[in-house]
Every structure is written in structure tokens, then in C-alpha cells.
C-alpha positions as CSV (number, residue, x, y, z in Angstrom):
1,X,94.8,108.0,90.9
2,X,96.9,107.1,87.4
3,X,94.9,109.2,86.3
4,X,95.0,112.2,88.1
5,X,98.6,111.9,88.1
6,X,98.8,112.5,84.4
7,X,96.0,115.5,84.2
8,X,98.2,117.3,87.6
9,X,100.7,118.2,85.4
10,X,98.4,119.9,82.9
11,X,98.1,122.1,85.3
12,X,96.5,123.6,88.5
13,X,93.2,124.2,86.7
14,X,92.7,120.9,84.9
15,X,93.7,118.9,88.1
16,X,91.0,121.3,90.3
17,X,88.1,120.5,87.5
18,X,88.8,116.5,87.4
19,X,89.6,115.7,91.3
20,X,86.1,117.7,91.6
21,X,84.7,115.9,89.0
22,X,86.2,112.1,90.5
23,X,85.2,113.0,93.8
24,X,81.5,113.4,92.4
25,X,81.4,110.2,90.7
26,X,82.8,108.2,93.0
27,X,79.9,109.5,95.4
28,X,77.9,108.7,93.0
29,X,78.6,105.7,90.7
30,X,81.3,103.4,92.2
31,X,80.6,103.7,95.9
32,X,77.2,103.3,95.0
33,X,77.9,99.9,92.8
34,X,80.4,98.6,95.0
35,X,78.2,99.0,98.0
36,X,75.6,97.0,96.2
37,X,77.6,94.3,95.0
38,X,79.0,93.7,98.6
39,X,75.6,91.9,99.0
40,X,77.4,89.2,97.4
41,X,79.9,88.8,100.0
42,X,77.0,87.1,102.2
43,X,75.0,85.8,99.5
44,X,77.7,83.7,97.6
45,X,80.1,83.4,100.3
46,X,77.4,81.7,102.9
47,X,76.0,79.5,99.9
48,X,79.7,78.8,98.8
49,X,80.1,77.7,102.3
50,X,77.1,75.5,102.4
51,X,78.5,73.8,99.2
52,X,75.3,75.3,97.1
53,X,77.9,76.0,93.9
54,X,75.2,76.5,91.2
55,X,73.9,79.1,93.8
56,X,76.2,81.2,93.3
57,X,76.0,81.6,89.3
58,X,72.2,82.6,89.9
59,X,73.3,85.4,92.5
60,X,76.0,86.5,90.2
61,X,73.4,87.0,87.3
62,X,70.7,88.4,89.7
63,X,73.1,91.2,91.0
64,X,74.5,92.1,87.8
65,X,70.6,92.7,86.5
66,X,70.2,94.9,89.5
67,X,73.4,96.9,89.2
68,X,72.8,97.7,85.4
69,X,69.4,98.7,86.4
70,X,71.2,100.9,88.6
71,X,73.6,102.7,86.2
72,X,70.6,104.2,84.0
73,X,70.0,106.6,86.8
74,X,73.9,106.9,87.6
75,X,74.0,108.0,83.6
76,X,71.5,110.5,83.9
77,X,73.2,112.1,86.9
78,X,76.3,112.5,85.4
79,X,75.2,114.0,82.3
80,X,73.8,116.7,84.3
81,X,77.3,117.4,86.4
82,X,77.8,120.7,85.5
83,X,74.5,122.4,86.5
84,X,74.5,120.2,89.9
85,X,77.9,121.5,90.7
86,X,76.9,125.2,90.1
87,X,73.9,124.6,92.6
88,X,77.0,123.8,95.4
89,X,78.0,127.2,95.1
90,X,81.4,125.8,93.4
91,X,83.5,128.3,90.6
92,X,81.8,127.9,87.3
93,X,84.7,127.4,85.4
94,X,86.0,124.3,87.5
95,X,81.8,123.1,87.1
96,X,82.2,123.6,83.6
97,X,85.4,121.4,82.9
98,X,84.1,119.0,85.2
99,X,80.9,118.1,83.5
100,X,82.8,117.4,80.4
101,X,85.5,115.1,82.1
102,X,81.6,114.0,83.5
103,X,80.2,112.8,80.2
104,X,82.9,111.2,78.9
105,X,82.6,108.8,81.9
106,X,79.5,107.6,81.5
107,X,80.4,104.6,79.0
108,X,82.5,103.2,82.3
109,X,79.6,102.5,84.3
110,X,77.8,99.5,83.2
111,X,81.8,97.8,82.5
112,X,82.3,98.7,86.5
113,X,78.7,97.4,87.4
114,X,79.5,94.3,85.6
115,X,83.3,94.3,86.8
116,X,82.3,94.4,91.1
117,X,79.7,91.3,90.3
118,X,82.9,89.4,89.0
119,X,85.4,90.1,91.5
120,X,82.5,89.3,94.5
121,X,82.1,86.1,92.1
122,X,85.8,85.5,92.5
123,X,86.3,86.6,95.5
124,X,84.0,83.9,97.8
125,X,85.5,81.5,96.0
126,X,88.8,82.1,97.3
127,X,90.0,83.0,94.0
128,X,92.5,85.9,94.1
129,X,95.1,85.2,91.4
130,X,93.1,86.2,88.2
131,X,92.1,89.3,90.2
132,X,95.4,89.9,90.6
133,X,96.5,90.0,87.3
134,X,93.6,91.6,85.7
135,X,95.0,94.7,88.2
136,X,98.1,94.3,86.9
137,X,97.2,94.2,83.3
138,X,94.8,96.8,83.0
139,X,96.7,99.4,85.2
140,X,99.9,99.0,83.2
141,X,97.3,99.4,79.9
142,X,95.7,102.3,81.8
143,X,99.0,104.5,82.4
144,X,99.9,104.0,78.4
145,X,96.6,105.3,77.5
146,X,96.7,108.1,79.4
147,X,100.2,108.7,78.4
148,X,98.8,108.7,74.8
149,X,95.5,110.6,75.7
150,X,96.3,113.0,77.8
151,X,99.5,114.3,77.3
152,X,99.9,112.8,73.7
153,X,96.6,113.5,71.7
154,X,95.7,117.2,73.6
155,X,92.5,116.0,74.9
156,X,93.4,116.9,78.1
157,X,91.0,115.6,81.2
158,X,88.7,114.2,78.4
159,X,92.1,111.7,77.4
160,X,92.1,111.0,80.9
161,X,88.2,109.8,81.1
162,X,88.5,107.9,78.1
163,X,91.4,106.0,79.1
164,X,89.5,104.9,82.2
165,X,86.4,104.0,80.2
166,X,88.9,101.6,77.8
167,X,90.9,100.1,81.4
168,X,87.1,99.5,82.8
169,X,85.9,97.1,79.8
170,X,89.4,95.2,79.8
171,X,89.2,94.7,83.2
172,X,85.4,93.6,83.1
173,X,86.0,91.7,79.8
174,X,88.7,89.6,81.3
175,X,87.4,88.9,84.5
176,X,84.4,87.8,82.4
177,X,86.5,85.4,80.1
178,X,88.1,83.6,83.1
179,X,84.9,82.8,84.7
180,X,83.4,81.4,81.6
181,X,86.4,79.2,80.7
182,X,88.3,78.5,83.6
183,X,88.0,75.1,85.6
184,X,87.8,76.9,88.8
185,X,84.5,78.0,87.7
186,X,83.1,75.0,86.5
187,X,80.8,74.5,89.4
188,X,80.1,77.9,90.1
189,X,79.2,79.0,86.6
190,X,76.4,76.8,84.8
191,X,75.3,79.3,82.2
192,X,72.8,82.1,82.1
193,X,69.5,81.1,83.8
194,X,65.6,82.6,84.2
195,X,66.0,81.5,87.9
196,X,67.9,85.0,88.2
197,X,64.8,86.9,88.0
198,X,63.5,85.0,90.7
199,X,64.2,86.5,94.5
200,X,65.2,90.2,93.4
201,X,63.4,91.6,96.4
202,X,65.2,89.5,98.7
203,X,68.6,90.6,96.5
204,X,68.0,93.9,97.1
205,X,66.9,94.2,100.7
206,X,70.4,93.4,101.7
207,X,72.3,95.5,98.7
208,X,70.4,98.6,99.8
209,X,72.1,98.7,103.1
210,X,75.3,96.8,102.0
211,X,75.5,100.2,100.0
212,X,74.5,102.4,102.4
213,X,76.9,100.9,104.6
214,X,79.8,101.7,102.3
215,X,78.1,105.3,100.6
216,X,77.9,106.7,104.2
217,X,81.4,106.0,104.5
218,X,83.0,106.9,101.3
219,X,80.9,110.1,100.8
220,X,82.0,111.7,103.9
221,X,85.7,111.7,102.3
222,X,84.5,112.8,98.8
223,X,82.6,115.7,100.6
224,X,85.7,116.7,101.6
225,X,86.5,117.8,98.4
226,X,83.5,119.4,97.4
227,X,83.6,121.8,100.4
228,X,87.4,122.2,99.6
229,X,85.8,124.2,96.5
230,X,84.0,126.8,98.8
231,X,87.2,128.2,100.6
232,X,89.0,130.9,99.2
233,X,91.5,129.9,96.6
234,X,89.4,127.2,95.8
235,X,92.0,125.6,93.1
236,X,94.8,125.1,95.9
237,X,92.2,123.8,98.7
238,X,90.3,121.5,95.8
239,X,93.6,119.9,94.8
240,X,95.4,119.2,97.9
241,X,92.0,117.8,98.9
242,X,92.2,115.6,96.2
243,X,95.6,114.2,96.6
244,X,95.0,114.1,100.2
245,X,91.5,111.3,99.3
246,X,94.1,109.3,96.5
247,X,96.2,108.8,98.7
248,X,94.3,107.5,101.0
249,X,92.2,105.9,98.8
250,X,95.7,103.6,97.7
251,X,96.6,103.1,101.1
252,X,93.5,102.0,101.7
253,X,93.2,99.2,98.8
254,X,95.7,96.6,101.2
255,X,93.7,96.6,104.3
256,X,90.6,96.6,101.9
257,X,92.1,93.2,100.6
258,X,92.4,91.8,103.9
259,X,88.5,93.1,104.3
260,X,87.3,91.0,101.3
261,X,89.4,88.0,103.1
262,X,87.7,88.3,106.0
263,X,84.2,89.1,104.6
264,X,85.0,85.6,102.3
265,X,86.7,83.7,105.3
266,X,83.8,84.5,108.1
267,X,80.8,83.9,105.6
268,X,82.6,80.5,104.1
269,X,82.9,79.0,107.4
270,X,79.2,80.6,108.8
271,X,77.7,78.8,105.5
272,X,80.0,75.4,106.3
273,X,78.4,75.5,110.2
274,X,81.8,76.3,111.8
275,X,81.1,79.4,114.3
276,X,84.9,78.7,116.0
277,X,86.4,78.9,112.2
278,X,84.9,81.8,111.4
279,X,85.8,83.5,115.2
280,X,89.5,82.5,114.4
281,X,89.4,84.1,110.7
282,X,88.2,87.3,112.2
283,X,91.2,87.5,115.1
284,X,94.0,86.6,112.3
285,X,92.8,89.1,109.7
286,X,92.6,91.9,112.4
287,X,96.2,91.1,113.5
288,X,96.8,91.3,109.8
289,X,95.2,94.6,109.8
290,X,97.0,96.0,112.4
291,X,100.3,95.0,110.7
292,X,99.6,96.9,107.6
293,X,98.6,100.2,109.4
294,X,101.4,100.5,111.4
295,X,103.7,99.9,107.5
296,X,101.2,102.1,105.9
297,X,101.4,105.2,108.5
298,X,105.2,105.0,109.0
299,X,105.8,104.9,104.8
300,X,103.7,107.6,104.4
301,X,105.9,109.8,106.9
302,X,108.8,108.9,105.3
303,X,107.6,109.9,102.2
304,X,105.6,112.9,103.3
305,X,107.8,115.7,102.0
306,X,108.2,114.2,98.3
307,X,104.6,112.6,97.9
308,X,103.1,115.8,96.7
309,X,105.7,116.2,93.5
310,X,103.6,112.8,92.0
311,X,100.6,114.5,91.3
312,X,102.0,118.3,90.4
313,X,104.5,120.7,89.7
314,X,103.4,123.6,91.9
315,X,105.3,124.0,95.0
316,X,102.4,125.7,97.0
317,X,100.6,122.2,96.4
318,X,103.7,120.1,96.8
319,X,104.3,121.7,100.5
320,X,100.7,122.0,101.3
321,X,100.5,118.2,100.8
322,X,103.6,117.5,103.0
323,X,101.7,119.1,106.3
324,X,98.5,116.8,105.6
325,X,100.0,113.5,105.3
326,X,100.8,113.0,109.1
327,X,96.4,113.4,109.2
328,X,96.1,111.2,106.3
329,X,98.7,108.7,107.8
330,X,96.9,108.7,111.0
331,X,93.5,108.1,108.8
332,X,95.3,104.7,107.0
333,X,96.1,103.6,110.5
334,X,92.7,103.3,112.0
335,X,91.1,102.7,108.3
336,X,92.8,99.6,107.8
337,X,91.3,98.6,111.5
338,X,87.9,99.3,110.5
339,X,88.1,98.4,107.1
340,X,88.8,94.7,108.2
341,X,85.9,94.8,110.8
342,X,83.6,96.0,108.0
343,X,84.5,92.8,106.0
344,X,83.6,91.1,108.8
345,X,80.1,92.3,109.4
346,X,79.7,92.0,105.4
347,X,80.2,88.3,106.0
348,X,77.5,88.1,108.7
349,X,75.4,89.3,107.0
350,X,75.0,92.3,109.2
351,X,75.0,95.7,107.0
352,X,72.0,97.2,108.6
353,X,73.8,97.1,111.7
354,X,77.0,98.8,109.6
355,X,75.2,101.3,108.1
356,X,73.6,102.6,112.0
357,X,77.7,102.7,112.7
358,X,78.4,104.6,110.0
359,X,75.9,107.1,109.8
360,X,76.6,107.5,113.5
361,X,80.4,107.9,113.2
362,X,80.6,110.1,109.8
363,X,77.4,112.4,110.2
364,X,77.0,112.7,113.7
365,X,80.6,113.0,114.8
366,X,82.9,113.8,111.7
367,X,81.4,116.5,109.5
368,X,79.5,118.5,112.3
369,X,83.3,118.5,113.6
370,X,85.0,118.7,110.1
371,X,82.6,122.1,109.8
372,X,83.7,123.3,113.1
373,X,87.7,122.7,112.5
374,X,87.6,124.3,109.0
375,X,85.1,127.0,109.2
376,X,85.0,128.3,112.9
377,X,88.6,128.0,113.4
378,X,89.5,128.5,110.3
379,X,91.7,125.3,109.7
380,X,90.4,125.1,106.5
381,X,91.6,121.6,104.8
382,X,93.2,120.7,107.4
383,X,89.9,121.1,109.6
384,X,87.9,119.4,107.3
385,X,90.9,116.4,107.5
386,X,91.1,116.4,111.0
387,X,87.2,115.4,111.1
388,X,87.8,112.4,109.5
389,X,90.4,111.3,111.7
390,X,88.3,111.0,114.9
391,X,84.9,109.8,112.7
392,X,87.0,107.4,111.1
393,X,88.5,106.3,115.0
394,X,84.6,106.3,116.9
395,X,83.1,104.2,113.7
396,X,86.5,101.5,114.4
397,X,85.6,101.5,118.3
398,X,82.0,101.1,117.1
399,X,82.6,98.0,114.6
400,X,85.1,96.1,117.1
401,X,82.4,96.5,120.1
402,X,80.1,95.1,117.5
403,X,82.1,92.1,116.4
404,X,82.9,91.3,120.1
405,X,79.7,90.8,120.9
406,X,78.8,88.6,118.1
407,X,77.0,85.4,119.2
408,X,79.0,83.2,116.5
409,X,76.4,80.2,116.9
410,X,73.7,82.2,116.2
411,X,75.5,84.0,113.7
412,X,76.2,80.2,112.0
413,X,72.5,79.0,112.4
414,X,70.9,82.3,110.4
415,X,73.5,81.7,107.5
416,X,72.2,77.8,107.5
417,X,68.9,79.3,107.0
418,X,69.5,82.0,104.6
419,X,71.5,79.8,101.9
420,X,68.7,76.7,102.4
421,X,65.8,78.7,101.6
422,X,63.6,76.9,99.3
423,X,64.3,78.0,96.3
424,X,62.2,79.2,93.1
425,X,61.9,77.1,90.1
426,X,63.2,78.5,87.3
427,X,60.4,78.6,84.4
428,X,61.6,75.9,82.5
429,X,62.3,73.8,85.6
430,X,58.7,74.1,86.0
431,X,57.8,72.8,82.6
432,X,60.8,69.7,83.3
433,X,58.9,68.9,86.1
434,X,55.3,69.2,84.8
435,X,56.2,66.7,81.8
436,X,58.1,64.5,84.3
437,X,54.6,63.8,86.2
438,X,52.6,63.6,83.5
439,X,54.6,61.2,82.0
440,X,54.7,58.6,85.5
441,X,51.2,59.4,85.8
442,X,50.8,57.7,82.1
């Protein structure tokens, strides 16, 4: 969103080519990575749980292989922006601009595939504060460099890439530093080991769904952008789009915290064998949830009228974005709800299940209606908004019937099994062992 910020005041044009250009990537590369790594939530969190700690070092090293993998596709993909654009009927000169701001992205992807391992690492560890500050550091970093690159250099929207690229590797970098010399991680972090290779399969059974589960979700918001680029005036309807999915992509990072403490919380005490823990971590959270929609949705309508003026100078945007927010407010509200019962189901172990919700909720509810609000009445954004709203309300309903119905016990005795699976000797384990034998046998 820093980012955004900076290239909105370049201009209408510049802003149009890189929120089209974000919105495609984020479909495509961070939803996809973070969905992935959120098969570490059950993973490490259960065996963290279960008091397995070298466990979770092996997990961390098998899901960053898989996740790099990953990002070789993801590269090619965005190298070929431009054309794919074009093919969605958007203007060729916002395609154009955007498969440049494209390219110069790539170099961020294996630093962000690496980055989600480590905070998942972190994170069922109950280990927020170098997190934390990480955020802290790298966002102050990021706003310099795009102070210098953007408005500074005159490299425009390719400034504004590469300053994301450089905030991605700090980020990654110190996460990665902490976790190799900290204490905390002592137990946790033995070293690089072959047994990583071991169990992929079984790795990526659950990270397909875990990011389905969260793709399903966040590309139903970015498609709101693309099809923001088919209505007339598509530089107006692109960028208010935009601002309308960073905003509510901010206001959605606090009850997305409160997720990953419930994800960590109910899959610590499933792994520890304490169903009524885990029950009483999903009940506080929610109430936690609930508290930060209702301060989320009434700050954003106290702000509603001046939010616009961050991202751009042009008044048509600036009061275009004033008579959204009261949908996007709405949107925080039930997303912080959900977003919280997600977390939960992460920490079961029960994305398939999240996935069926989702795919329900967002492509059999909110974009048939989306289509209908904006194209056959002719509500335009505001249609497409508006479709959201209720598939973002049917998928909460959906997840909260879900989690009431969860036998807890059961839920405990599948996470005992999961994280005591036998598991497979490392290569040089094997050759320990072999030597071992032959050597009482003598």
C-alpha cells in the first residue's frame, strides 16, 4: 500500500497501471505462497504442541524447498504480464506499464517464499516480537526507498517495484538471522538436514488446499480490480478499485494477527492433547475479533471523507473513494469474523473443508452477484463491492457453523496422530544406525 501511495501522486495513469499490476501478482504470487505456507500452521503448530521441537526445523526446510519450487513458475508468469493482460480485454497502455512494474518484481519472489516459511516458523512458537520489529524496520526502510526511487530517481512505478524487491530480502534476511542465532530457536532450529526431502507428498497434500483455501478468497477481491478495467473510464474505476482492496487489505492485517493466534493457539493445545484449551482459545480470539471490527468499521467512517487524499490528488478519485468506504467498512467488520474462524480451521487441520466454504461463498454467491450489481444494474464499482460484502457475510456464517460443530476430542486425537507418525530416517541417520549394529554385532 506504501507503495501505491507514493506512485498515486505520479498520477492517474501510473497509479491505474501499478494497482492493475499488484492486483495480478498478488493473485498470483503472494496469495499463492502464503496459502502454502499456512500448511505450517498445522504442521509445526500440532508438533510444537506435542513437544516434537526438532520437528519443526525439518518442516520449516521442507516447505521452503516447496515454495521456491513454486516461484519458478510464478517468475514465468509474471514475465509474460503484459500479453496476459491484453487477453482480459484491459487498455493496452495500462497492460503495457504494468508488465514493466511486472518484471521488476520478479526478484521479490523467492525473498517472500522464504519470508512466510519464517514467520509460520515464528509464529507456532509463540514468537511475535521479532516479527514485530522486522515490520517495523523494513516498512520505515521501504517508505525511504520509495521516497528516493520513485519520486527522487524518475523511475517512476519501476522505483516503486524495486523498493519492494529491496524491503522483501531485509525482511526475509532478518527474520532468517534471528532464527539462526537467537536462543528462542535453539530447539527448534538444529541446522539444515536431508530428512527435509523426506515426506514432500504428505507436505504438499495439505499446502495445496491450505492455498486454495486462501487463493479462492483473496482472488475474488483482486478480480475486482481487473473487471474495474472493463468499465468505461477504466482509469477512475481501476483506481478507486484499488484503494478500495488496500484499504481493506490494512484493515485486514489486525484481525489477520488475531487469525495466526488462533491458528497457533488451537493447533498448540490439539498437539499438547488439551481439546477444552484449544475450545477456550477459539471463543477468546473470536471475542477479540469482534472487538477489532466494530474499531475498524467505525474508524473508517470517521475517516471516510479524507481517506481518498492518501493515495491521490484527483478529486473525482478522492470523492469516489469517500462513497465506497461505508462498503469497505462493512467488509472489515465481517472480515475480521471470518478471518479469525479461518485461523481456526488452519489449526485443525481442516483446509479442505475451508476451501469447499470458500469456493461456495466467493464463486457461487459473490461474483455471480458482483456481475449482476455492476453490470445489469449498472452499479459499476460499487456493484462489484457490494458482492463482496454478502460473499464475505455467507462464507463467516459458513466457517462459525463449521467451528461449532467441531468434535474437539476427535479434533485432539487426529493431531496426536499426525505429529507421531513414524518418521523417515534421514540418509545419514541410516548410515549412524547401520555402523551402530554392526559394531554390537562385533
Amino acid at each position: 500500500m506504501i507503495s501505491l501511495m507514493f506512485v498515486g501522486h505520479l498520477g492517474e495513469f501510473p497509479l491505474s497501471a501499478a494497482s492493475m499490476a499488484t492486483s495480478f501478482l498478488n493473485a498470483s504470487g503472494t496469495c499463492v505462497l502464503m496459502g502454502m505456507a499456512s500448511a505450517l500452521d498445522t504442521f509445526c503448530g500440532q508438533s510444537y504442541g506435542a513437544k516434537k521441537y526438532d520437528a519443526l526445523g525439518i518442516h520449516l526446510q521442507r516447505g521452503m524447498l516447496v515454495l521456491l519450487l513454486v516461484t519458478i513458475a510464478q517468475s514465468l508468469i509474471w514475465a509474460n504480464l503484459t500479453p496476459i493482460l491484453v487477453a482480459l480485454h484491459q487498455d493496452h497502455n495500462i497492460a503495457q506499464e504494468a508488465g514493466v512494474y511486472a518484471r521488476y518484481m520478479i526478484p521479490s519472489l523467492p525473498a517472500n517464499a522464504l519470508l512466510q516459511c519464517n514467520i509460520k516458523f515464528l509464529q507456532n512458537q509463540n514468537i511475535v516480537l521479532p516479527m514485530v520489529l522486522t515490520t517495523g524496520i523494513s516498512s520505515l526502510m521501504h517508505i525511504f526507498f520509495c521516497w528516493v526511487l520513485v519520486l527522487k530517481s524518475g523511475l517512476g512505478i519501476k522505483g516503486a517495484a524495486i523498493a519492494i524487491c529491496i524491503s522483501s530480502w531485509i525482511s526475509m534476511m532478518l527474520l532468517a538471522l534471528y532464527i539462526k542465532f537467537s536462543p528462542s530457536c535453539k530447539k527448534t532450529w538444529t541446522g539444515f538436514s536431508w530428512e527435509s526431502l523426506h515426506n514432500i507428498p504428505q507436505f504438499v497434500r495439505l499446502a495445496l488446499p491450505s492455498a486454495v483455501m486462501v487463493c479462492l478468497e483473496s482472488w475474488t477481491f483482486e478480480l475486482m480490480v481487473i473487471l474495474s478495467g472493463t468499465f468505461p473510464n477504466p482509469k477512475l474505476q481501476t483506481s478507486v478499485s484499488s484503494i478500495c482492496l488496500s484499504t481493506s487489505g490494512m484493515f485486514w492485517m489486525i484481525p489477520f494477527g488475531i487469525g495466526a493466534a488462533a491458528s497457533t493457539r488451537t493447533s498448540n493445545e490439539l498437539g499438547a492433547g488439551s481439546p477444552e484449551a484449544a475450545y477456550l482459545a477459539v471463543k477468546v480470539t473470536l471475542f477479540m475479533a469482534l472487538t477489532a471490527g466494530i474499531s475498524e468499521f467505525s474508524l473508517l467512517m470517521l475517516i471516510r471523507n479524507i481517506w481518498g487524499g492518501a493515495f491521490t490528488n484527483v478529486h473525482e478519485v478522492v470523492t469516489y473513494v469517500a462513497s465506497m468506504i461505508p462498503i469497505v467498512a462493512t467488509i472489515a467488520f465481517v472480515d475480521s469474523i471470518q478471518t479469525v474462524l479461518s485461523g481456526v480451521a488452519r489449526g485443525c487441520g481442516r483446509q479442505k473443508l475451508g476451501a469447499f466454504v470458500n469456493l461456495g461463498s466467493y464463486y457461487l454467491v459473490g461474483v455471480p452477484l458482483a456481475v449482476v450489481f455492476s453490470i445489469v444494474l449498472h452499479m459499476k464499482v460499487k456493484g462489484l463491492w457490494l458482492g463482496i460484502t454478502l460473499a464475505v457475510t455467507v462464507q463467516a456464517v459458513c466457517l462459525l457453523l463449521m467451528i461449532a460443530c467441531t468434535n474437539w476430542e476427535k479434533e485432539a486425537e487426529k493431531a496426536a496422530t499426525r505429529v507421531q507418525r513414524p518418521r523417515v530416517l534421514a540418509s545419514s541417520e541410516i548410515v549412524t544406525t547401520q555402523l551402530q549394529n554392526l559394531h554390537s554385532e562385533s
